[in-house]
C-alpha positions as CSV (number, residue, x, y, z in Angstrom):
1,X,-1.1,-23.8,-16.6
2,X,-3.1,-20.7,-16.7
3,X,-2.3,-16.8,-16.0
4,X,-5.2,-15.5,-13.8
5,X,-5.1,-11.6,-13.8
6,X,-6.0,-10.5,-9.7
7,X,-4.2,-6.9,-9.9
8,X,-7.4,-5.8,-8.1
9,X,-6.6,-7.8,-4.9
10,X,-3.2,-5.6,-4.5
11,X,-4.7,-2.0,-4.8
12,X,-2.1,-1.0,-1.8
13,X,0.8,-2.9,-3.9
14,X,-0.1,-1.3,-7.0
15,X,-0.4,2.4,-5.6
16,X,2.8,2.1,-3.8
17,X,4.8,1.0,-6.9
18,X,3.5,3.6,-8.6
19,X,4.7,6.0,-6.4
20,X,7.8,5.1,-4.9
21,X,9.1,3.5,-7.8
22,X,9.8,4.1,-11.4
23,X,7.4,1.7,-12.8
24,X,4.7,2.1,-15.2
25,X,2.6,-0.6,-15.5
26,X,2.2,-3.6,-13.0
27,X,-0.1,-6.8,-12.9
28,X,-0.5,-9.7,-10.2
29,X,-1.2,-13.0,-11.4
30,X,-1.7,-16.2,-10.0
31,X,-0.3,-19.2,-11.9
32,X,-2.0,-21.8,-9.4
33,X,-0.3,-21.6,-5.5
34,X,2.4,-19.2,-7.6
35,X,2.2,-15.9,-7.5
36,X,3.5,-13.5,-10.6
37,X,4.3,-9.7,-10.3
38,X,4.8,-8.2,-13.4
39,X,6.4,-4.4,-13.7
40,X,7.5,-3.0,-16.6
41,X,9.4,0.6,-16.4
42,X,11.2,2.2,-19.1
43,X,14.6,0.4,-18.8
44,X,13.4,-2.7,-18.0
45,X,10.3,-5.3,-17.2
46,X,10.8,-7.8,-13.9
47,X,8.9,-10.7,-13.0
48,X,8.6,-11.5,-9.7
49,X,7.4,-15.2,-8.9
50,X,6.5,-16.1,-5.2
51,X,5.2,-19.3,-3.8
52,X,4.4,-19.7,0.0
53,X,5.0,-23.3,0.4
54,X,7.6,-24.4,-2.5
55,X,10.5,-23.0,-4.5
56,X,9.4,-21.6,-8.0
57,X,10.0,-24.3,-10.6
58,X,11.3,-23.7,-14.4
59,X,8.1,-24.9,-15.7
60,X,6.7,-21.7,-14.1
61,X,8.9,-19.5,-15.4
62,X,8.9,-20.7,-18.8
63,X,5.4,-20.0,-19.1
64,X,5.5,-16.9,-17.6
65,X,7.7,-15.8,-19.9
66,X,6.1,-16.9,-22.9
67,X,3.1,-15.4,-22.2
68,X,3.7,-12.3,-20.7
69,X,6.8,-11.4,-22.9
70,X,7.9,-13.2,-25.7
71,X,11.1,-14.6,-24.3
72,X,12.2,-18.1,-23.6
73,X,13.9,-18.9,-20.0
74,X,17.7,-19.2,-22.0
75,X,17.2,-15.8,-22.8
76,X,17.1,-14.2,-19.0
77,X,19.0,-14.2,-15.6
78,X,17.1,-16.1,-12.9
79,X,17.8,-14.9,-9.3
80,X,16.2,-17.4,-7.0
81,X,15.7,-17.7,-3.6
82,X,14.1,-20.1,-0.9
83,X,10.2,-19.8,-2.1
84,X,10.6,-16.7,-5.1
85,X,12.2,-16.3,-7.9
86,X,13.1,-13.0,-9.9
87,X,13.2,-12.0,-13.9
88,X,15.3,-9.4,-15.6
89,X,14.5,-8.2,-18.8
90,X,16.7,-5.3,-20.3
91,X,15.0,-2.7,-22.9
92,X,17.3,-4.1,-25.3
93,X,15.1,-7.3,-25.2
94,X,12.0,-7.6,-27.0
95,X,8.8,-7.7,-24.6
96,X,5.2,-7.7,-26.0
97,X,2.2,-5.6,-24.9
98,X,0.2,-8.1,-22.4
């Protein structure tokens, strides 16, 4: 698996997260057919995966996870839904500098 950074094909996304929300820093990846959001504000980071023609699987996650913030997928609350998948991480966490 491989993290492929395309925050430059979401300028609208990224402006309006800025804006309307309290987050700091975003990037979109693409992990293959998956797609990863990645927000980090001052309280928390979320990971948002999405996936237009399957649900997200752990695999995905796991990765993710490793790679973008240290953690391992015992560590976190998964919400999932049909075809996404969300990612918690509280301040109180450790989270690395992508």
């Amino acid at each position: 698996m491989r993290l492929i950074d395309i925050t430059n094909s979401y300028p609208q996304l990224v402006a309006e997260q800025l804006a309307n929300t309290d987050t700091q820093y975003l990037k979109v990846y693409s992990l293959g057919s998956t797609t990863v959001v990645y927000t980090r504000a001052a309280t928390h980071d979320e990971l948002l995966f999405t996936n237009e023609t399957r649900n997200i699987q752990n695999a995905e996650l796991t990765f993710a996870l490793a790679k973008l913030c240290g953690v391992t997928l015992d560590s976190v609350r998964v919400v999932r839904g049909p075809k996404l998948a969300e990612l918690t991480l509280h301040a109180t966490q450790p989270a690395t500098e992508s």
